[in-house]
N, C-alpha and C positions, 0 to 999 in steps of 0.2 A: 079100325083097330079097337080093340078092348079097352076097355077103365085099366084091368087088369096088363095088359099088355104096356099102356100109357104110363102106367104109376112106375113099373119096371124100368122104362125106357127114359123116365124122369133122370133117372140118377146118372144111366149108363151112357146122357149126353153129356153131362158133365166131366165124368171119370177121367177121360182124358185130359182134361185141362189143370185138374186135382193132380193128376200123374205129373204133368210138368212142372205145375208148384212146387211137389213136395220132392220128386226124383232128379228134377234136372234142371236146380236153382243157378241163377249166373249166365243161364245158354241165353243166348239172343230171341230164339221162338219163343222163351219163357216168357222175358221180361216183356215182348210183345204183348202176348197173350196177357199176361197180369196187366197191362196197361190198357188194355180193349172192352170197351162191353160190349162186341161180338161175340164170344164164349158164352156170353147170358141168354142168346137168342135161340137157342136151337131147345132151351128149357121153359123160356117163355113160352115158345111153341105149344109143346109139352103141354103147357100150365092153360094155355086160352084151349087146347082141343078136347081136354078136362073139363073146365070152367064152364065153357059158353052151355053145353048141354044142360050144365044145373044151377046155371045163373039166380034166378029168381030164388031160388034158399039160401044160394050162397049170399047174393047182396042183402037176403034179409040179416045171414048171420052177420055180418060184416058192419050194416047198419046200425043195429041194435042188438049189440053181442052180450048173450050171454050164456051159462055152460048148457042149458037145456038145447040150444037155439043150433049151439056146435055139433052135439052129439047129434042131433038131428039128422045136419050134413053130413054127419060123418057117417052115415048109414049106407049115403048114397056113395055107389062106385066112386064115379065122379066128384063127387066129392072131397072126399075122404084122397082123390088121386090130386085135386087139385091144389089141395093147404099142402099136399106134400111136396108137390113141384114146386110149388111158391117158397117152400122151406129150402128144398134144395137149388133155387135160384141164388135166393139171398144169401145163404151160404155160402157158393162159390161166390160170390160178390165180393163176400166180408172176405175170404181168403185172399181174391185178388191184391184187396187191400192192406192186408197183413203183410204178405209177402214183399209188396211195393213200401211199404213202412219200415220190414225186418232190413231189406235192401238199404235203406238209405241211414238206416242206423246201424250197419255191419252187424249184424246177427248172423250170427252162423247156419250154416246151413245145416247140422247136424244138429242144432237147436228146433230152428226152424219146423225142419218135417216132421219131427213128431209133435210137434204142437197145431201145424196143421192138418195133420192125419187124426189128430185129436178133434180139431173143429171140425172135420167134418164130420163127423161122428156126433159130436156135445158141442153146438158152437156157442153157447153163451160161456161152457165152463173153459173153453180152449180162448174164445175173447176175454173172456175176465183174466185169464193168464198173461196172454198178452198184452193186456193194458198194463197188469204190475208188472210185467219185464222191462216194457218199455217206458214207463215211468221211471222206474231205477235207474234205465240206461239216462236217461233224459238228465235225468236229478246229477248224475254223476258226469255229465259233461258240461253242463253251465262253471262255467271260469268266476270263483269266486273272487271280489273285489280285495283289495290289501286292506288289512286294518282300517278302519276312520275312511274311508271313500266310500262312495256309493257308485254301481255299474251304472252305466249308458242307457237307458230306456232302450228298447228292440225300436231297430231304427234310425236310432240318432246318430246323425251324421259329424256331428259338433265331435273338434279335437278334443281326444278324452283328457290332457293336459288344463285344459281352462274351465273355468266354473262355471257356471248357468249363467254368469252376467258376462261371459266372453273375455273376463280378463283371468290372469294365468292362476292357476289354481296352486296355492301352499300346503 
């Protein structure tokens, strides 16, 4: 196959698993699949049949990175096919996780997809979104203590009625 062919077929092994994040949140296959790094291996693939051919520039860039050193690589097919497979691995990575995050903090799923249809697209500007969503969400379900008490440490098992010396709290 071609650099050309590879760098195409980077993204197009993903796609479907992107499809079931964002289209068919909730189904059972989905949450499978979000909870697998099997979905990551057919791009890994991808990424080492890229890679191994231009190893020796790549590990230089990667060593001792700097912008001269990238563009370099990025000249090469190969190259330039393999930062991108590796982009679009970790990507679907980060999504997997999102979505296993949105899930467990009831985020809607009309929320949801376009925010991951965003990361995959910008995933630092669709991650930076989703960290203050879910921060907000966070901030607003911690159960704030009554007046003059202080909450339980995460964790503590001790009846919330008595004081740190075990006798009954006033």
């Amino acid at each position: 196959m071609t650099d050309s062919t590879l760098f195409e077929l980077a993204f197009l092994c993903a796609a479907p698993f992107w499809a079931l994040l964002i289209l068919a949140p909730g189904r059972r296959l989905t949450d499978r699949v979000a909870a697998s790094p099997l979905p990551l291996l057919p791009v890994i693939a991808v990424y080492l049949a890229l890679a191994v051919p231009v190893f020796p520039p790549l590990w230089a860039a990667v060593l001792h990175p700097d912008l001269a050193g990238f563009q370099q690589l990025m000249t090469l097919g190969g190259g330039a096919g393999a930062i991108w497979a590796q982009v679009i691995a970790w990507d679907l990575f980060l999504g997997q996780w999102m979505y296993r995050e949105a899930r467990a903090l009831g985020i809607h799923p009309l929320v949801m997809g376009p925010l991951l249809a965003f990361t995959v697209l910008l995933s630092p500007f669709g991650l930076l979104l989703f960290l203050a969503l879910r921060a907000v969400l966070r901030s607003r379900r911690r159960p704030t203590p009554p007046h003059g008490t202080t909450a339980p440490a995460r964790g503590d098992t001790r009846n919330r009625l008595t004081s740190e010396s075990g006798t009954p709290a006033r």
